[in-house]
C-alpha positions as a Python dict, from the first residue, in 0.01 Angstrom:
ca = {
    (1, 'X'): (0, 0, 0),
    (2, 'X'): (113, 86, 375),
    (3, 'X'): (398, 150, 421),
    (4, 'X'): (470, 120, 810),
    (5, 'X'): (766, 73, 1068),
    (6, 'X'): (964, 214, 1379),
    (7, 'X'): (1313, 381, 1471),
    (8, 'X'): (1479, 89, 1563),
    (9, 'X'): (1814, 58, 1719),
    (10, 'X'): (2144, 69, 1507),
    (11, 'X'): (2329, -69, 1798),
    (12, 'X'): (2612, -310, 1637),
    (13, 'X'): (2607, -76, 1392),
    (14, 'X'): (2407, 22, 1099),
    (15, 'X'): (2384, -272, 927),
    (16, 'X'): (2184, -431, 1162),
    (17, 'X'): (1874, -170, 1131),
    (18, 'X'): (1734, -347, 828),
    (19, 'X'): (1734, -645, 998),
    (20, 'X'): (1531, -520, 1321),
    (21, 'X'): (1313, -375, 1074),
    (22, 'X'): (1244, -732, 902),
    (23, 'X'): (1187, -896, 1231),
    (24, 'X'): (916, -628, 1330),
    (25, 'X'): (754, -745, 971),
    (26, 'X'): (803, -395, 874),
    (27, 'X'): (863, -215, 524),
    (28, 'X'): (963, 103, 633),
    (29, 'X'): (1205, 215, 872),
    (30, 'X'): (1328, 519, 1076),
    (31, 'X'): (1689, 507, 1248),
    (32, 'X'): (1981, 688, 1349),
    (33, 'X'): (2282, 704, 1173),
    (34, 'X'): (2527, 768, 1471),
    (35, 'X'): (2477, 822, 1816),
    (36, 'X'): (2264, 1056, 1856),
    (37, 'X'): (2401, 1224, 2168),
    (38, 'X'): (2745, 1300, 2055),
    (39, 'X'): (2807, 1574, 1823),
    (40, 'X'): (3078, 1364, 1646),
    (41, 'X'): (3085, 1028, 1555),
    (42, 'X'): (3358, 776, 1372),
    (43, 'X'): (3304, 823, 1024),
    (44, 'X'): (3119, 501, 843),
    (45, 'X'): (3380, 273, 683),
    (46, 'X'): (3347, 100, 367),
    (47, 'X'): (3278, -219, 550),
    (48, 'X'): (2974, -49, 764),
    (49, 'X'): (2856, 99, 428),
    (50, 'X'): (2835, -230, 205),
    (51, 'X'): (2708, -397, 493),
    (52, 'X'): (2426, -174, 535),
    (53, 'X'): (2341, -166, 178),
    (54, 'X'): (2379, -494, 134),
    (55, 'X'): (2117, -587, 451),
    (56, 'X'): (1902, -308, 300),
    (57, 'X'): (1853, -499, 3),
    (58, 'X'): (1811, -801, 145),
    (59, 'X'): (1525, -669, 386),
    (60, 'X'): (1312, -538, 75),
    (61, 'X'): (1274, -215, 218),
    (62, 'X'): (1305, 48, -49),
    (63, 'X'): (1509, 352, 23),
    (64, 'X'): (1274, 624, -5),
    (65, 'X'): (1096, 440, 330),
    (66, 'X'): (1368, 492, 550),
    (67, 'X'): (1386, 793, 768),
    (68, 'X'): (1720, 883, 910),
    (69, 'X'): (1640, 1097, 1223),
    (70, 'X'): (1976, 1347, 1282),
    (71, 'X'): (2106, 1431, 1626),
    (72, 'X'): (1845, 1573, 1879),
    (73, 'X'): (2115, 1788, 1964),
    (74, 'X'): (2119, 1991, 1647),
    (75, 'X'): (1995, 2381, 1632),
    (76, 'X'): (2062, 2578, 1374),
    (77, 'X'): (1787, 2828, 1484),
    (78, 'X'): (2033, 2917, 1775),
    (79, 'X'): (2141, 3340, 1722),
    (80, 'X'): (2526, 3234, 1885),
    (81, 'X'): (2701, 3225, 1551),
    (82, 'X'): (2969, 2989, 1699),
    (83, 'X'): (2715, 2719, 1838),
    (84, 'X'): (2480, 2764, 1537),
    (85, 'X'): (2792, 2669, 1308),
    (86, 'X'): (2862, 2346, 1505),
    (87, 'X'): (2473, 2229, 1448),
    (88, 'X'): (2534, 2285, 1051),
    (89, 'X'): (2843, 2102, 1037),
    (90, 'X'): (2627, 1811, 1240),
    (91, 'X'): (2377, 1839, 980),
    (92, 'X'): (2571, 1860, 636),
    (93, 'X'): (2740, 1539, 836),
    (94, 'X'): (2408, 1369, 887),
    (95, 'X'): (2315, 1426, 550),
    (96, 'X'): (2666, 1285, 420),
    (97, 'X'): (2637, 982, 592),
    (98, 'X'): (2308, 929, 434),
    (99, 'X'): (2458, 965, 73),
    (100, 'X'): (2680, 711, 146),
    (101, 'X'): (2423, 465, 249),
    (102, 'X'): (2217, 552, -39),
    (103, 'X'): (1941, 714, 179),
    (104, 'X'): (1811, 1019, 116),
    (105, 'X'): (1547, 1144, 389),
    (106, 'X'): (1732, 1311, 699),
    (107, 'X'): (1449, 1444, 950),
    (108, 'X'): (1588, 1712, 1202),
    (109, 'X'): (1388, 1950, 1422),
    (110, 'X'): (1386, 2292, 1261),
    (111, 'X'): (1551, 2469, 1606),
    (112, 'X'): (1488, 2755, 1875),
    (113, 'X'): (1589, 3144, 1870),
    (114, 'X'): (1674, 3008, 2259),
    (115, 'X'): (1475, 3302, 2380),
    (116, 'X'): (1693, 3580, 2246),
    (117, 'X'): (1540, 3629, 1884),
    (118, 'X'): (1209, 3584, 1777),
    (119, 'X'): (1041, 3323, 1553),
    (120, 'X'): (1038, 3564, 1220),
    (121, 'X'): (1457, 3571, 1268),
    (122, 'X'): (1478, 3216, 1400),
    (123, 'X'): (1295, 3112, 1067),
    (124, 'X'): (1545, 3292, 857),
    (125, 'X'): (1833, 3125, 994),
    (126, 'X'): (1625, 2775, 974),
    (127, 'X'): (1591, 2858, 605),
    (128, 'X'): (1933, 2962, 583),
    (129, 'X'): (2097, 2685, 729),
    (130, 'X'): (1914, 2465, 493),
    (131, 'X'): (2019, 2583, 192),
    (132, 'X'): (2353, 2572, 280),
    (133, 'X'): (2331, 2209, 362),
    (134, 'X'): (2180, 2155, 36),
    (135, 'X'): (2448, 2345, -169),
    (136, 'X'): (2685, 2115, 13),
    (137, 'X'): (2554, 1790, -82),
    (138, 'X'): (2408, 1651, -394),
    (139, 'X'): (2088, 1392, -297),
    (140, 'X'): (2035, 1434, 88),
    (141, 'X'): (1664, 1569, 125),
    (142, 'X'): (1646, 1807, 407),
    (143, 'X'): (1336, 1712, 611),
    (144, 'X'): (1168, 1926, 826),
    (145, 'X'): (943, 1779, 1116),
    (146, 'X'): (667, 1984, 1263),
    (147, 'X'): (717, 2038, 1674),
    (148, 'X'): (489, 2062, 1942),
    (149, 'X'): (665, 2346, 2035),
    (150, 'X'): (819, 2346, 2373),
    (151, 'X'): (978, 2628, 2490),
    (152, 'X'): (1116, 2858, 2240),
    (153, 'X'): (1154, 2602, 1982),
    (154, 'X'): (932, 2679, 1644),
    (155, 'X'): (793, 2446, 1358),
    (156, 'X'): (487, 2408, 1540),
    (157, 'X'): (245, 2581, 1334),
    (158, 'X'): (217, 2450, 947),
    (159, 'X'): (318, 2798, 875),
    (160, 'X'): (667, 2798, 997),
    (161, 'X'): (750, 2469, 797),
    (162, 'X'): (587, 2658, 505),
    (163, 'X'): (814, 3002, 535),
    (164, 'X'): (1123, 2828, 603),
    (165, 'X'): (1060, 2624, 281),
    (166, 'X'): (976, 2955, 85),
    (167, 'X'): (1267, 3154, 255),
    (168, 'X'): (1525, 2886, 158),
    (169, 'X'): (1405, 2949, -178),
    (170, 'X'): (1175, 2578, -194),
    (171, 'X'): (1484, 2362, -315),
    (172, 'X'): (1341, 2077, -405),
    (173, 'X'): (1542, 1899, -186),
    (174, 'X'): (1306, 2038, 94),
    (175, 'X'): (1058, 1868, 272),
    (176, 'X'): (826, 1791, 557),
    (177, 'X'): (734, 1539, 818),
    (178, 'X'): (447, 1560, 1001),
    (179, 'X'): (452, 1349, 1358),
    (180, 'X'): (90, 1247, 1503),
    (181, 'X'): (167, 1347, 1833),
    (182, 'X'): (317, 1704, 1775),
    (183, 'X'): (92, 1818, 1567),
    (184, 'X'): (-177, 1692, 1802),
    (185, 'X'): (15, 1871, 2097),
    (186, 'X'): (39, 2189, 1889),
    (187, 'X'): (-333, 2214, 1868),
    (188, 'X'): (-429, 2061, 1525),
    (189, 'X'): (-711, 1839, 1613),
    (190, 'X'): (-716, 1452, 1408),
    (191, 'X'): (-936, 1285, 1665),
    (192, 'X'): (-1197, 1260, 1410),
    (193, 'X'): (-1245, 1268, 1043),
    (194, 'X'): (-1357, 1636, 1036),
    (195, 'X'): (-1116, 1752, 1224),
    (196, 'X'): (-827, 1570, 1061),
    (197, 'X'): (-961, 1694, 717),
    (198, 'X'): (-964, 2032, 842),
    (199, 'X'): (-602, 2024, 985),
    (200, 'X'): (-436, 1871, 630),
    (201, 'X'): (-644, 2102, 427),
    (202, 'X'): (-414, 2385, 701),
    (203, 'X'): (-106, 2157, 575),
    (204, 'X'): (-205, 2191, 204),
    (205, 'X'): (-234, 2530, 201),
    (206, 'X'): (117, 2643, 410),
    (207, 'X'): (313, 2362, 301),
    (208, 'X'): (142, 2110, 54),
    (209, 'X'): (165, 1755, 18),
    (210, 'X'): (419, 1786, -234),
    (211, 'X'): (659, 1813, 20),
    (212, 'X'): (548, 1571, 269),
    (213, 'X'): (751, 1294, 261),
    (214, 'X'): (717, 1103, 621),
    (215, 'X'): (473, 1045, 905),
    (216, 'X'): (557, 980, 1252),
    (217, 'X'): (247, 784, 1394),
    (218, 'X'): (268, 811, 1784),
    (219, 'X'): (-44, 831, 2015),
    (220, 'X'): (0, 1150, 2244),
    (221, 'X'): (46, 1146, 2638),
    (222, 'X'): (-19, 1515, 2662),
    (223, 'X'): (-356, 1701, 2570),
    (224, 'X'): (-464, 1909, 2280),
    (225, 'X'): (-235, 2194, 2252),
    (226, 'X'): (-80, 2122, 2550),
    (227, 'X'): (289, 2210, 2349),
    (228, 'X'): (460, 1918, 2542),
    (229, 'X'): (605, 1644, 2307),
    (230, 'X'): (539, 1292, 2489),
    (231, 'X'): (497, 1025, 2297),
    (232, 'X'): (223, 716, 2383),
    (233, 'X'): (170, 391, 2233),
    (234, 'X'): (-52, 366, 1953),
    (235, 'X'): (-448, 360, 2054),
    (236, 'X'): (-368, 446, 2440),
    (237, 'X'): (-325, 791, 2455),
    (238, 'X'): (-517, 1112, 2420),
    (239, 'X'): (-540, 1084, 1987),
    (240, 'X'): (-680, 719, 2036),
    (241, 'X'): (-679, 467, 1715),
    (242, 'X'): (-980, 595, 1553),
    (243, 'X'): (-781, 947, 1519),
    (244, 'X'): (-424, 757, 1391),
    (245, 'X'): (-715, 609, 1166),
    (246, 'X'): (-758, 894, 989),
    (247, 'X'): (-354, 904, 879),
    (248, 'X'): (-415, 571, 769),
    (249, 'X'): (-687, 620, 543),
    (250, 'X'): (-584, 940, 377),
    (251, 'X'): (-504, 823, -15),
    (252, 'X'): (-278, 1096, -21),
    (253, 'X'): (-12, 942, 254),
    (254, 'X'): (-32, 575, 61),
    (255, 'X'): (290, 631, -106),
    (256, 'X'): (513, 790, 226),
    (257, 'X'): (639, 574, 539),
    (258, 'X'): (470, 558, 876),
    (259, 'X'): (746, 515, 1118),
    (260, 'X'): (634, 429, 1465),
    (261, 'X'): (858, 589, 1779),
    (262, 'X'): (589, 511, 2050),
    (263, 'X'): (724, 416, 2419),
    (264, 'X'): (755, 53, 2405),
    (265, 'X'): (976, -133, 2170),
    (266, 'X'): (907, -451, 2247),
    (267, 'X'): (528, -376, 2145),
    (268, 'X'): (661, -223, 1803),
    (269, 'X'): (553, -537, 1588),
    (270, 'X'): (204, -589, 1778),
    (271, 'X'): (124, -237, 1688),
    (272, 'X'): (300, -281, 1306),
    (273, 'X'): (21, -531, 1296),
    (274, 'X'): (-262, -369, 1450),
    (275, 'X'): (-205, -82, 1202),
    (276, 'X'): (-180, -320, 873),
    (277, 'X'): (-460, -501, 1032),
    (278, 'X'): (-639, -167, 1050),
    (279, 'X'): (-528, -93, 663),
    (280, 'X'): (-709, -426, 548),
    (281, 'X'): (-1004, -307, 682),
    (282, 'X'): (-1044, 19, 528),
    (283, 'X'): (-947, -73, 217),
    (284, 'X'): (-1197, -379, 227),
    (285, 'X'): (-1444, -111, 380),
    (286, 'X'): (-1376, 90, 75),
    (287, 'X'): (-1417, -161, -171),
    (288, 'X'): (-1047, -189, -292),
    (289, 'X'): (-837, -524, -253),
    (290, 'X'): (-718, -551, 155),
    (291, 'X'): (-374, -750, 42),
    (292, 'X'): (-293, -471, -219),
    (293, 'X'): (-390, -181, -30),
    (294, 'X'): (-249, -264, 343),
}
Protein backbone atom coordinates (compact mmCIF):
# COMPACT_ATOMS: atom_id res chain seq x y z
CA UNK A 1 0.00 0.00 0.00
CA UNK A 2 0.65 3.85 -0.91
CA UNK A 3 -0.06 5.88 1.11
CA UNK A 4 -0.22 9.42 -0.69
CA UNK A 5 -1.72 13.05 -0.26
CA UNK A 6 -1.05 16.93 0.02
CA UNK A 7 -1.12 19.87 2.70
CA UNK A 8 -4.35 21.00 2.05
CA UNK A 9 -6.01 24.03 3.38
CA UNK A 10 -7.69 24.08 6.93
CA UNK A 11 -9.43 27.23 5.98
CA UNK A 12 -13.05 27.00 7.79
CA UNK A 13 -11.26 25.37 10.16
CA UNK A 14 -9.80 22.07 10.83
CA UNK A 15 -12.47 19.99 10.32
CA UNK A 16 -12.65 20.56 6.91
CA UNK A 17 -8.95 19.10 6.07
CA UNK A 18 -10.20 15.54 5.99
CA UNK A 19 -12.61 16.40 3.71
CA UNK A 20 -10.21 18.18 1.05
CA UNK A 21 -8.20 15.24 1.54
CA UNK A 22 -11.20 12.81 0.42
CA UNK A 23 -12.00 14.91 -2.54
CA UNK A 24 -8.27 14.75 -3.79
CA UNK A 25 -8.94 10.71 -3.45
CA UNK A 26 -6.22 10.81 -1.01
CA UNK A 27 -5.32 8.57 2.17
CA UNK A 28 -2.87 10.58 3.67
CA UNK A 29 -2.75 14.06 4.54
CA UNK A 30 -0.43 16.95 5.62
CA UNK A 31 -2.02 20.29 7.14
CA UNK A 32 -1.69 23.02 9.43
CA UNK A 33 -3.15 23.23 12.58
CA UNK A 34 -3.39 27.12 12.92
CA UNK A 35 -2.29 29.78 10.89
CA UNK A 36 0.80 29.39 10.22
CA UNK A 37 1.99 32.99 10.19
CA UNK A 38 0.92 34.05 13.57
CA UNK A 39 2.77 32.98 16.51
CA UNK A 40 -0.54 32.60 18.47
CA UNK A 41 -3.62 31.29 17.53
CA UNK A 42 -7.31 30.80 19.34
CA UNK A 43 -7.05 27.73 21.10
CA UNK A 44 -9.21 24.66 19.38
CA UNK A 45 -12.61 24.35 21.09
CA UNK A 46 -14.34 21.25 21.85
CA UNK A 47 -16.60 21.82 18.92
CA UNK A 48 -13.45 22.24 16.36
CA UNK A 49 -11.98 19.11 18.06
CA UNK A 50 -15.02 16.56 17.69
CA UNK A 51 -15.57 17.95 14.45
CA UNK A 52 -12.25 17.18 13.24
CA UNK A 53 -12.19 13.80 14.67
CA UNK A 54 -15.29 13.05 13.71
CA UNK A 55 -14.52 14.07 9.70
CA UNK A 56 -11.24 12.17 10.28
CA UNK A 57 -13.03 9.12 10.74
CA UNK A 58 -15.32 9.51 8.31
CA UNK A 59 -12.55 10.20 5.55
CA UNK A 60 -10.76 6.73 6.38
CA UNK A 61 -7.59 8.28 6.75
CA UNK A 62 -5.73 6.72 9.63
CA UNK A 63 -3.94 8.97 12.01
CA UNK A 64 -0.48 7.96 11.73
CA UNK A 65 -0.88 9.43 7.80
CA UNK A 66 -1.45 12.80 8.71
CA UNK A 67 1.35 15.23 8.97
CA UNK A 68 0.75 18.36 10.91
CA UNK A 69 3.35 20.89 9.56
CA UNK A 70 4.04 23.63 12.70
CA UNK A 71 4.56 27.32 12.07
CA UNK A 72 7.31 28.24 9.46
CA UNK A 73 8.04 30.80 11.84
CA UNK A 74 9.43 28.57 14.54
CA UNK A 75 13.42 28.49 15.49
CA UNK A 76 14.54 27.07 18.28
CA UNK A 77 18.14 26.95 16.85
CA UNK A 78 18.11 30.83 17.35
CA UNK A 79 21.25 31.75 20.28
CA UNK A 80 18.70 34.97 21.60
CA UNK A 81 17.43 33.15 24.64
CA UNK A 82 14.28 35.39 24.65
CA UNK A 83 13.25 34.67 20.89
CA UNK A 84 14.41 31.01 21.12
CA UNK A 85 11.85 30.64 24.17
CA UNK A 86 8.92 32.05 22.11
CA UNK A 87 9.65 29.28 19.19
CA UNK A 88 9.40 26.44 22.08
CA UNK A 89 6.34 27.66 23.51
CA UNK A 90 5.02 27.64 19.56
CA UNK A 91 6.14 24.20 19.39
CA UNK A 92 5.02 22.46 22.75
CA UNK A 93 1.65 24.44 21.40
CA UNK A 94 1.77 22.75 18.03
CA UNK A 95 2.32 19.59 19.51
CA UNK A 96 -0.70 20.16 22.06
CA UNK A 97 -3.03 20.87 19.55
CA UNK A 98 -2.14 17.70 17.89
CA UNK A 99 -2.93 15.60 21.11
CA UNK A 100 -6.12 16.94 21.13
CA UNK A 101 -6.96 15.96 17.66
CA UNK A 102 -5.56 12.64 18.21
CA UNK A 103 -2.60 13.24 15.78
CA UNK A 104 0.61 12.56 16.58
CA UNK A 105 3.25 13.61 13.77
CA UNK A 106 4.20 17.46 14.08
CA UNK A 107 6.98 18.24 11.29
CA UNK A 108 8.96 21.54 12.06
CA UNK A 109 12.24 22.70 10.49
CA UNK A 110 15.06 21.98 12.90
CA UNK A 111 16.24 26.03 12.91
CA UNK A 112 19.34 28.42 12.25
CA UNK A 113 22.27 29.63 14.71
CA UNK A 114 21.13 33.04 12.53
CA UNK A 115 24.77 33.49 11.78
CA UNK A 116 26.05 34.07 15.29
CA UNK A 117 26.78 30.35 16.46
CA UNK A 118 27.80 27.61 14.53
CA UNK A 119 26.05 24.39 13.44
CA UNK A 120 27.79 22.07 16.35
CA UNK A 121 25.95 24.73 19.05
CA UNK A 122 22.89 25.30 16.88
CA UNK A 123 22.45 21.38 16.99
CA UNK A 124 22.63 21.32 20.71
CA UNK A 125 19.98 23.70 21.23
CA UNK A 126 17.85 21.79 18.32
CA UNK A 127 18.32 18.72 20.51
CA UNK A 128 17.61 20.56 23.49
CA UNK A 129 14.58 22.15 22.59
CA UNK A 130 13.23 18.83 21.65
CA UNK A 131 13.43 17.13 24.59
CA UNK A 132 11.89 19.64 26.38
CA UNK A 133 8.90 19.54 24.16
CA UNK A 134 8.76 15.95 24.67
CA UNK A 135 8.94 16.05 28.54
CA UNK A 136 6.02 18.41 28.16
CA UNK A 137 3.67 16.33 26.32
CA UNK A 138 2.78 12.73 26.42
CA UNK A 139 2.11 11.34 22.49
CA UNK A 140 3.17 14.29 20.15
CA UNK A 141 6.13 12.84 17.95
CA UNK A 142 8.62 15.49 17.31
CA UNK A 143 9.47 15.32 13.58
CA UNK A 144 12.37 16.57 12.16
CA UNK A 145 12.47 17.47 8.31
CA UNK A 146 15.72 17.57 6.47
CA UNK A 147 16.43 21.31 4.77
CA UNK A 148 18.01 22.33 1.79
CA UNK A 149 19.78 24.56 3.77
CA UNK A 150 19.45 28.17 2.97
CA UNK A 151 21.32 30.49 4.68
CA UNK A 152 22.40 29.60 8.07
CA UNK A 153 19.68 27.22 8.63
CA UNK A 154 21.02 23.39 9.30
CA UNK A 155 19.29 19.86 8.88
CA UNK A 156 20.60 19.64 5.56
CA UNK A 157 23.00 16.95 5.78
CA UNK A 158 21.55 13.38 7.16
CA UNK A 159 24.05 13.96 9.82
CA UNK A 160 22.56 16.85 11.58
CA UNK A 161 19.05 15.06 11.81
CA UNK A 162 21.14 12.12 13.14
CA UNK A 163 23.13 14.21 16.09
CA UNK A 164 20.24 16.12 17.10
CA UNK A 165 18.38 12.77 17.55
CA UNK A 166 21.45 11.29 19.53
CA UNK A 167 22.03 14.63 21.51
CA UNK A 168 18.36 14.74 22.67
CA UNK A 169 19.09 11.44 23.97
CA UNK A 170 16.90 9.40 20.80
CA UNK A 171 13.42 9.68 22.67
CA UNK A 172 11.49 7.65 20.91
CA UNK A 173 9.24 10.21 20.30
CA UNK A 174 11.87 11.50 17.71
CA UNK A 175 11.75 11.32 14.22
CA UNK A 176 12.49 12.27 10.66
CA UNK A 177 11.00 13.47 7.44
CA UNK A 178 12.73 13.47 4.50
CA UNK A 179 11.26 16.04 1.61
CA UNK A 180 12.22 15.10 -2.19
CA UNK A 181 13.12 18.41 -3.04
CA UNK A 182 15.48 19.38 -0.08
CA UNK A 183 17.30 16.66 0.01
CA UNK A 184 17.71 16.92 -3.75
CA UNK A 185 18.72 20.71 -3.25
CA UNK A 186 21.16 19.70 -0.51
CA UNK A 187 23.10 17.56 -2.89
CA UNK A 188 21.81 13.95 -2.32
CA UNK A 189 21.29 12.75 -5.77
CA UNK A 190 17.68 10.33 -6.39
CA UNK A 191 17.54 10.97 -10.11
CA UNK A 192 18.25 7.41 -10.63
CA UNK A 193 18.13 4.15 -8.89
CA UNK A 194 21.86 4.16 -7.99
CA UNK A 195 21.97 7.20 -6.83
CA UNK A 196 18.84 7.10 -4.71
CA UNK A 197 20.16 3.77 -3.18
CA UNK A 198 23.28 5.39 -2.40
CA UNK A 199 21.68 8.50 -0.69
CA UNK A 200 19.17 6.20 1.77
CA UNK A 201 21.93 3.83 2.48
CA UNK A 202 23.64 7.84 3.82
CA UNK A 203 20.06 8.05 5.66
CA UNK A 204 20.41 4.53 7.19
CA UNK A 205 23.50 4.96 8.51
CA UNK A 206 23.09 8.78 10.31
CA UNK A 207 19.59 8.43 11.04
CA UNK A 208 17.90 5.02 10.10
CA UNK A 209 14.64 4.21 8.88
CA UNK A 210 13.44 3.56 12.20
CA UNK A 211 12.84 6.99 12.58
CA UNK A 212 11.52 8.00 9.34
CA UNK A 213 8.14 8.53 9.57
CA UNK A 214 7.03 10.97 6.48
CA UNK A 215 7.98 11.88 2.92
CA UNK A 216 7.42 15.07 1.29
CA UNK A 217 7.31 14.21 -2.54
CA UNK A 218 7.89 17.58 -4.45
CA UNK A 219 9.79 17.83 -7.84
CA UNK A 220 12.64 20.54 -7.38
CA UNK A 221 12.84 24.02 -9.27
CA UNK A 222 16.40 24.53 -8.22
CA UNK A 223 19.50 22.29 -9.24
CA UNK A 224 21.50 19.70 -7.45
CA UNK A 225 22.90 21.21 -4.42
CA UNK A 226 21.89 24.37 -5.31
CA UNK A 227 20.70 24.86 -1.22
CA UNK A 228 17.56 26.85 -2.40
CA UNK A 229 14.22 25.20 -1.30
CA UNK A 230 11.65 25.71 -4.34
CA UNK A 231 9.28 23.42 -4.75
CA UNK A 232 7.95 22.09 -8.53
CA UNK A 233 5.18 19.99 -9.51
CA UNK A 234 5.67 16.44 -9.62
CA UNK A 235 7.59 15.12 -12.98
CA UNK A 236 8.41 18.89 -14.19
CA UNK A 237 11.25 19.87 -12.43
CA UNK A 238 14.92 19.12 -12.16
CA UNK A 239 14.29 15.38 -10.03
CA UNK A 240 11.80 14.37 -12.91
CA UNK A 241 9.22 11.28 -12.23
CA UNK A 242 11.57 8.56 -12.87
CA UNK A 243 13.68 9.99 -9.72
CA UNK A 244 10.20 10.52 -7.34
CA UNK A 245 10.00 6.83 -8.79
CA UNK A 246 12.51 5.66 -6.84
CA UNK A 247 10.58 6.95 -3.35
CA UNK A 248 7.82 5.11 -4.65
CA UNK A 249 9.27 1.88 -5.08
CA UNK A 250 11.39 1.65 -2.00
CA UNK A 251 9.55 -1.35 0.22
CA UNK A 252 10.88 0.31 3.06
CA UNK A 253 8.61 3.72 2.70
CA UNK A 254 5.26 1.37 1.99
CA UNK A 255 4.06 1.83 5.43
CA UNK A 256 4.79 6.05 5.86
CA UNK A 257 2.66 8.91 4.03
CA UNK A 258 3.70 10.75 0.90
CA UNK A 259 2.30 14.15 1.29
CA UNK A 260 2.47 16.24 -1.81
CA UNK A 261 3.18 20.33 -1.28
CA UNK A 262 4.07 20.96 -5.02
CA UNK A 263 3.02 24.55 -6.55
CA UNK A 264 -0.32 23.94 -7.88
CA UNK A 265 -3.25 22.87 -5.85
CA UNK A 266 -5.63 22.55 -8.18
CA UNK A 267 -3.32 19.81 -9.93
CA UNK A 268 -2.99 17.99 -6.42
CA UNK A 269 -5.49 15.07 -7.37
CA UNK A 270 -4.10 14.66 -11.10
CA UNK A 271 -0.74 14.12 -9.60
CA UNK A 272 -2.38 11.85 -6.43
CA UNK A 273 -3.28 9.82 -9.44
CA UNK A 274 -0.36 9.85 -11.56
CA UNK A 275 1.61 8.63 -8.50
CA UNK A 276 -0.97 5.63 -7.56
CA UNK A 277 -1.07 5.10 -11.21
CA UNK A 278 2.71 4.89 -11.07
CA UNK A 279 2.41 2.44 -7.81
CA UNK A 280 0.20 -0.09 -9.92
CA UNK A 281 2.77 -0.36 -12.20
CA UNK A 282 5.64 -1.26 -10.18
CA UNK A 283 4.03 -3.45 -8.17
CA UNK A 284 2.53 -5.27 -11.34
CA UNK A 285 6.21 -4.86 -12.73
CA UNK A 286 7.31 -6.64 -9.66
CA UNK A 287 5.01 -9.34 -9.69
CA UNK A 288 2.90 -8.39 -6.55
CA UNK A 289 -0.97 -7.54 -6.78
CA UNK A 290 -1.30 -3.60 -8.35
CA UNK A 291 -4.78 -3.03 -6.20
CA UNK A 292 -3.01 -4.23 -2.93
CA UNK A 293 0.20 -2.67 -3.37
CA UNK A 294 -0.76 1.00 -4.83
Amino acid sequence: MRYIGAHVSVAGGVQNAPVRAVELEANALGMFTKNQRQWVSKPLTDEEISAFRTALEASAIEQEHVVIHASYLINIGNPDPVKREKSLAALLDECLRAEQLGLTLVNFHPGSGMGEIGEDETLDLIAAGCLEVIEQTTSAVVVLEVTAGQGNHVGYAFRHVGEIIRRAGAPDRLAACIDSCHIYAAGYDVRTPEAYESTMLEFEREVGFDRLVAVHLNDSMSTLGSRKDRHERIGEGEIGLPGLANFIRDPRLSEIPFVLETTDPDLWKDEIKLLRDLAREIARESGHDPEKDA
